[in-house]
C-alpha positions as a Markdown table, in Angstrom:
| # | Residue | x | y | z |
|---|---|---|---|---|
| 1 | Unk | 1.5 | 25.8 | -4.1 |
| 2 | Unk | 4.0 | 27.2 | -2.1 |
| 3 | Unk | 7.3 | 25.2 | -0.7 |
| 4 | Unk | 5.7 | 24.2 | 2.4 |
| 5 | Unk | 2.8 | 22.4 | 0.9 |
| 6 | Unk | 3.3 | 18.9 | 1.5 |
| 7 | Unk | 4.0 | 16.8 | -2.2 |
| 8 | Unk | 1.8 | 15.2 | -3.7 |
| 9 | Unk | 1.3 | 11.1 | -3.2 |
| 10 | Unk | 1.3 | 9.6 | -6.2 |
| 11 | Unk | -2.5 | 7.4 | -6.8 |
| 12 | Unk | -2.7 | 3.9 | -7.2 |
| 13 | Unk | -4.8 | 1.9 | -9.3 |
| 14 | Unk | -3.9 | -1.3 | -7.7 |
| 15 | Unk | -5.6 | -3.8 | -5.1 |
| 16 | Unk | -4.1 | -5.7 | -2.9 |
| 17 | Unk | -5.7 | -8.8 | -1.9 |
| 18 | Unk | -5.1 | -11.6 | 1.4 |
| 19 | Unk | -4.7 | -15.2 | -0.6 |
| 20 | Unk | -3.8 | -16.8 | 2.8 |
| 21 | Unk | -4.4 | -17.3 | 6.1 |
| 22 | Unk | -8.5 | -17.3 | 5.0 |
| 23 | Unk | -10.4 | -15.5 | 7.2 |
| 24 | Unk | -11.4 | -17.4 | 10.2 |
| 25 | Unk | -8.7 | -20.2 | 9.6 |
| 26 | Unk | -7.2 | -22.0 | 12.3 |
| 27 | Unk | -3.4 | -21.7 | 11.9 |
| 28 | Unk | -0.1 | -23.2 | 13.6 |
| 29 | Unk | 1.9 | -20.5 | 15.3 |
| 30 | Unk | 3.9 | -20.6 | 11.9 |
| 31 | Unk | 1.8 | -18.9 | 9.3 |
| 32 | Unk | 2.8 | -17.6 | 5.5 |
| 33 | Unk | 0.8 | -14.7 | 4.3 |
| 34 | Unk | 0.1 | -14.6 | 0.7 |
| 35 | Unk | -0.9 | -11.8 | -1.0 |
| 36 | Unk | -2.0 | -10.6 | -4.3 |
| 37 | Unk | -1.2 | -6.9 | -5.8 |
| 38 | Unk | -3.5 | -7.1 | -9.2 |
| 39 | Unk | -2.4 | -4.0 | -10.9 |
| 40 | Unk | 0.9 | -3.6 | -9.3 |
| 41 | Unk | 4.5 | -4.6 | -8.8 |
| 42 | Unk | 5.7 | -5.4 | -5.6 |
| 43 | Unk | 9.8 | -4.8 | -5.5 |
| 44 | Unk | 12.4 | -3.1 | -3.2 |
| 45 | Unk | 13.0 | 0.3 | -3.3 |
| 46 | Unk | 16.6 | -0.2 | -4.7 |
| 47 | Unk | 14.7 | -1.6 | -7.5 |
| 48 | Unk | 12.1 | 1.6 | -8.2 |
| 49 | Unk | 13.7 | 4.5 | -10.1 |
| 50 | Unk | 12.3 | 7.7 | -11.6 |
| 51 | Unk | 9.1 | 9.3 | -9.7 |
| 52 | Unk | 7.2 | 7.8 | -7.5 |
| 53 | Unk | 4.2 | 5.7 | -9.4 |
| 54 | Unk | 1.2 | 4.0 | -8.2 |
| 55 | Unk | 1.8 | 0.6 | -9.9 |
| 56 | Unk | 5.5 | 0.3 | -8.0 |
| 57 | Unk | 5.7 | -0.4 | -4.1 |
| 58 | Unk | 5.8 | -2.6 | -1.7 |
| 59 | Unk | 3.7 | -4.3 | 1.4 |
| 60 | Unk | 3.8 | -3.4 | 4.8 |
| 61 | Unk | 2.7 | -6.1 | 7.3 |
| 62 | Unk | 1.0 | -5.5 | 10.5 |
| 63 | Unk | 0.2 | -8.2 | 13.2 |
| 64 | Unk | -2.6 | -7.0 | 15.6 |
| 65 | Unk | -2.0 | -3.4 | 14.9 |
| 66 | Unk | 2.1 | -3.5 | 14.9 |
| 67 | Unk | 4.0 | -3.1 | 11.8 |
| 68 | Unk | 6.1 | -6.3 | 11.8 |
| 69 | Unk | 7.8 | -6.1 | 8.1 |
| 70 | Unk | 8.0 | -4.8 | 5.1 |
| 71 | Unk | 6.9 | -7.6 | 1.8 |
| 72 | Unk | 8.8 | -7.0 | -1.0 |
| 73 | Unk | 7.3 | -10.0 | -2.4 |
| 74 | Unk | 3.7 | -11.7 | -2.8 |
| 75 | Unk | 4.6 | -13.6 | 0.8 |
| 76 | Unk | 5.5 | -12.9 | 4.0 |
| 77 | Unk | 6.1 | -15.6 | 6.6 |
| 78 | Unk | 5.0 | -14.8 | 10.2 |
| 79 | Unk | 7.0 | -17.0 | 12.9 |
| 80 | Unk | 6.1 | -17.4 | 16.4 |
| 81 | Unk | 2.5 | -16.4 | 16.7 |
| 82 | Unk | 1.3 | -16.8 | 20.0 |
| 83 | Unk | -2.1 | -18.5 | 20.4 |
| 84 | Unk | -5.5 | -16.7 | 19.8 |
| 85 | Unk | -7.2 | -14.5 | 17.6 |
| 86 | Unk | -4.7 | -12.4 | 15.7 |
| 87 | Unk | -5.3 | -9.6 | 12.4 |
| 88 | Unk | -3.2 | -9.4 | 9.5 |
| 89 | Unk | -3.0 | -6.2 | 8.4 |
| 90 | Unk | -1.2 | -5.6 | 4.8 |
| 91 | Unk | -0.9 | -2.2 | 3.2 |
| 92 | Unk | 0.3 | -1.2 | -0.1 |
| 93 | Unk | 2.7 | 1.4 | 0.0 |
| 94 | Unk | 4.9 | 3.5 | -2.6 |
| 95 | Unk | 8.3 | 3.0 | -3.1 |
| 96 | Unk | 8.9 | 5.4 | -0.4 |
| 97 | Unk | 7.6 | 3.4 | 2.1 |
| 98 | Unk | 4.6 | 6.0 | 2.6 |
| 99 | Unk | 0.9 | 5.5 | 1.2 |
| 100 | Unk | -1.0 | 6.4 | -1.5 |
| 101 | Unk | -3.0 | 9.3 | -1.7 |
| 102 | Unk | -5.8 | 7.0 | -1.9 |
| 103 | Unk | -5.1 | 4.0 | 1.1 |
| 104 | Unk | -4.6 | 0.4 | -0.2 |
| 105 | Unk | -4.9 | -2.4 | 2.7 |
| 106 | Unk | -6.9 | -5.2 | 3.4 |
| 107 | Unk | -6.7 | -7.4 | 6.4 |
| 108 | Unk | -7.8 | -11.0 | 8.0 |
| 109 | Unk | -8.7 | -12.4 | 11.1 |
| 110 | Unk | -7.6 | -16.1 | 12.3 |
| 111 | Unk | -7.3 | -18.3 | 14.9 |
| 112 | Unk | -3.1 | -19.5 | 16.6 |
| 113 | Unk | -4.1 | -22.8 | 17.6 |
| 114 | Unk | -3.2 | -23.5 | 21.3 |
């Protein structure tokens, strides 16, 4: 344990779960993502003091492998989707905006109508 070694991430207990788009829906180009954290609290870092803890972060949304925001709710709206098959990626991240020791994602496919 010397200074160098990297800290160590904090573990999470939590899920996170996709309510909406299902997977395989067919979707406007105008799509709200709902998620569900069971076991955890999603807020903004201004709002998460002390250490680092695994039932405190946030969601970081990906769109076909980009990071496109970060949730600091249960929702995220998605504007502008082109048409096509596109994957939602969500992970569950610490207050610090970096993950868990143990990863906590989940992610959907569906359709942009054309």
């Amino acid at each position: 344990g010397g200074p160098l070694d990297p800290p160590v991430r904090p573990i999470t207990a939590a899920k996170l779960v996709i309510l909406s788009p299902a997977p395989n829906q067919v979707t406007g180009p105008n799509v709200t993502l709902q998620f569900q954290v069971v076991g955890g609290t999603v807020l903004p870092p201004a709002q998460a003091t002390g250490p680092l803890r695994g039932d405190q972060g946030h969601i970081h949304v990906s769109v076909d492998g980009k990071l496109v925001q970060m949730a600091y709710s249960t929702h995220a709206d998605l504007n502008d989707l082109a048409p096509g098959p596109h994957t939602v990626s969500a992970a569950w991240v610490a207050t610090d905006h970096l993950p868990f020791a143990n990863r906590v994602a989940a992610a959907v496919l569906f359709t942009v109508q054309s």
